[in-house]
C-alpha positions in Angstrom: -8.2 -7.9 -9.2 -11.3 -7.9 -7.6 -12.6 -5.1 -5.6 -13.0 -6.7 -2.7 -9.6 -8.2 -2.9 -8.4 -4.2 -3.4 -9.7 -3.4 -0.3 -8.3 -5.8 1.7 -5.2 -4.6 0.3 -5.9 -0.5 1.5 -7.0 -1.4 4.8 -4.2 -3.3 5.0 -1.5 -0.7 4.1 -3.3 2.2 6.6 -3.0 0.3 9.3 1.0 0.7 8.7 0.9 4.4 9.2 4.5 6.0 9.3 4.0 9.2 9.2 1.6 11.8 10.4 -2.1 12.4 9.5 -1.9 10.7 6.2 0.6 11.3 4.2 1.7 7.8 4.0 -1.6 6.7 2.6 -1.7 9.4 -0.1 2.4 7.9 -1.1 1.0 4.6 -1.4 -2.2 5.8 -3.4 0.0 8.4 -5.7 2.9 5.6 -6.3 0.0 3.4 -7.6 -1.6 6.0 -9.9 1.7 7.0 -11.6 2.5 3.1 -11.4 -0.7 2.2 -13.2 -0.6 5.0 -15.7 3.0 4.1 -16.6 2.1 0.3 -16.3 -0.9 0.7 -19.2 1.3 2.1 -21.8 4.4 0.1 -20.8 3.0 -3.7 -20.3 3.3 -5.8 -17.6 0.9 -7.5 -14.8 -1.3 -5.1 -13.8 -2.3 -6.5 -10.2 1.6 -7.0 -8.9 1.8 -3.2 -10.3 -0.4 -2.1 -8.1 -0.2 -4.7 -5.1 3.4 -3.6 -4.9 2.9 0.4 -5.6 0.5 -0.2 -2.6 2.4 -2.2 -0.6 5.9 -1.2 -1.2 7.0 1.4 2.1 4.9 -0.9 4.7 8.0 -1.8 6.3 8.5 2.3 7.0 5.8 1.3 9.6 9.0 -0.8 11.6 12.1 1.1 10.1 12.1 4.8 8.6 15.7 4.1 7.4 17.6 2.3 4.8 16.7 -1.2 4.6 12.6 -0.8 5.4 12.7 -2.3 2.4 13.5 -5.9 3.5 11.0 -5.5 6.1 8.3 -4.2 3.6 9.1 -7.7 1.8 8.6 -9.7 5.1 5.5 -7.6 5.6 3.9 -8.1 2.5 4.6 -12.0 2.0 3.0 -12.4 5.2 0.1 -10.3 4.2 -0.4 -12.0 0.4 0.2 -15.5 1.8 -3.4 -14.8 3.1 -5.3 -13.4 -0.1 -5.8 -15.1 -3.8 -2.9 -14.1 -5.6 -0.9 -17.2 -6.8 2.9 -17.9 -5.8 4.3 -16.1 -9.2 2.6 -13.0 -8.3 3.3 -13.2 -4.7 6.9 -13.9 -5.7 6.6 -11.1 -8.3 5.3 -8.9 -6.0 8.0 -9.1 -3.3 10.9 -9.0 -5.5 9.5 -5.3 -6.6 8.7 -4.6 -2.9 12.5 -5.4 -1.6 14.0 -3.3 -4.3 16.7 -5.2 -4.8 16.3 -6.4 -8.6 15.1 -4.2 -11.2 14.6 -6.8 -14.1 11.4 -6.7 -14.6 9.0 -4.4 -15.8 7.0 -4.4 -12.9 10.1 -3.3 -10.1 11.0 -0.9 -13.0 7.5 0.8 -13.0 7.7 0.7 -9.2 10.5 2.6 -9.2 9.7 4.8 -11.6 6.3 5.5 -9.9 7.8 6.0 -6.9 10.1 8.5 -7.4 8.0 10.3 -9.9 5.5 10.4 -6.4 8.6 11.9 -4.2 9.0 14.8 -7.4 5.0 15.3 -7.3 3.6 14.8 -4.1 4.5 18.9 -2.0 2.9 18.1 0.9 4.7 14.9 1.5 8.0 16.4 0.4 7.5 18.9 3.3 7.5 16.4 5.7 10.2 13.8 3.8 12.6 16.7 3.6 12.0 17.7 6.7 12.2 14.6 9.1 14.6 12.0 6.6 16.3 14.7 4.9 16.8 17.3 7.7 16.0 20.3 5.4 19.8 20.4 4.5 19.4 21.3 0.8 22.3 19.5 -0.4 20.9 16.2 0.3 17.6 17.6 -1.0 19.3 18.3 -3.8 20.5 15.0 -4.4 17.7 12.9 -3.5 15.7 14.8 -6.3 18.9 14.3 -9.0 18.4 10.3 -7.5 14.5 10.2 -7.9 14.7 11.9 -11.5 17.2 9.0 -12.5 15.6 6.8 -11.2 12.5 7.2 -13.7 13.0 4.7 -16.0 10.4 5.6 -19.1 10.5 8.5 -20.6 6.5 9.2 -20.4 7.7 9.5 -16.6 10.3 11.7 -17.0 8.0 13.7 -19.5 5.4 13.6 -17.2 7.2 14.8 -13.9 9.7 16.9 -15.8 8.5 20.3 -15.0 7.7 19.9 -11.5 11.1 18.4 -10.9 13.3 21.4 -12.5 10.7 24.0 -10.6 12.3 21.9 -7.5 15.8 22.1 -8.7 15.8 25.5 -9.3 14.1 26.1 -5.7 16.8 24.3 -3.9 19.6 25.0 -6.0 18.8 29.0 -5.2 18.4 28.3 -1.7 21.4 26.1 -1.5 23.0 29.1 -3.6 24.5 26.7 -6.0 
């Protein structure tokens, strides 16, 4: 993907800010780092990887709930119908977006990336347990057991696996479980 094209893409995605300062923005840019990293050793197109690491919570802009992810779809047809990818990536790209079919490698590495970001990213956790989550350490609880499932690769799960039982082991004594 051309740089310029990139850019686009960034400017793009911070103008759907759903959250404060910029947490939203370093999401997006830490679901596409873990996605890329997991992306070079696992295969797959490299530019719907990261179009749709980038791209994939836009719709949190509209809906902080279940079902953003439909708009994030919307969003980002609407967005690549303007740019140079072709229709197979753009089709490519909104089927990892929406979330709704994880065939391919590329939705797989989104999902991976994404919750590998949730178990990795503190300062965002604050403020996702916090406003989604309610701080009720339960449902912490279980949205971390969730994320660590939902890593599909093992490099993932190797790569995220001591953060995620530090965070276990936090709520879990908190919780007093």
């Amino acid at each position: 993907m051309k740089n310029e094209t990139r850019r686009k893409i960034e400017e793009y995605v911070k103008l759907m800010k759903w959250t404060p300062r910029d947490l939203y923005w370093k999401h997006a840019f830490m679901v596409r780092e873990f996605a890329l990293m997991l992306q070079k050793k696992i295969g797959g197109d490299e530019d719907v990887v990261e179009v749709s690491a980038l791209l994939h919570d836009i719709g949190k802009a509209k809906l902080l709930a279940p079902g953003h992810e439909k708009i994030s779809g919307e969003l980002t047809e609407q967005f690549l119908r303007k740019t140079v990818f072709d229709e197979s990536q753009i089709a490519k790209i909104i089927e990892c977006v929406k979330y709704e079919n994880f065939d391919s490698v590329e939705a797989k590495i989104l999902r991976s990336a994404d919750s590998m970001a949730l178990i990795m990213d503190t300062e965002g956790q604050k403020w996702y347990f916090a406003k989604v989550l309610g701080n009720d350490k339960a449902k912490i609880l279980n949205e971390l057991e969730k994320s660590f499932l939902e890593i599909e690769f093992d490099i993932g799960k190797e790569f995220i696996k001591n953060a995620y039982q530090k965070l276990v082991n936090k709520y879990k004594k908190c919780h007093g479980a």
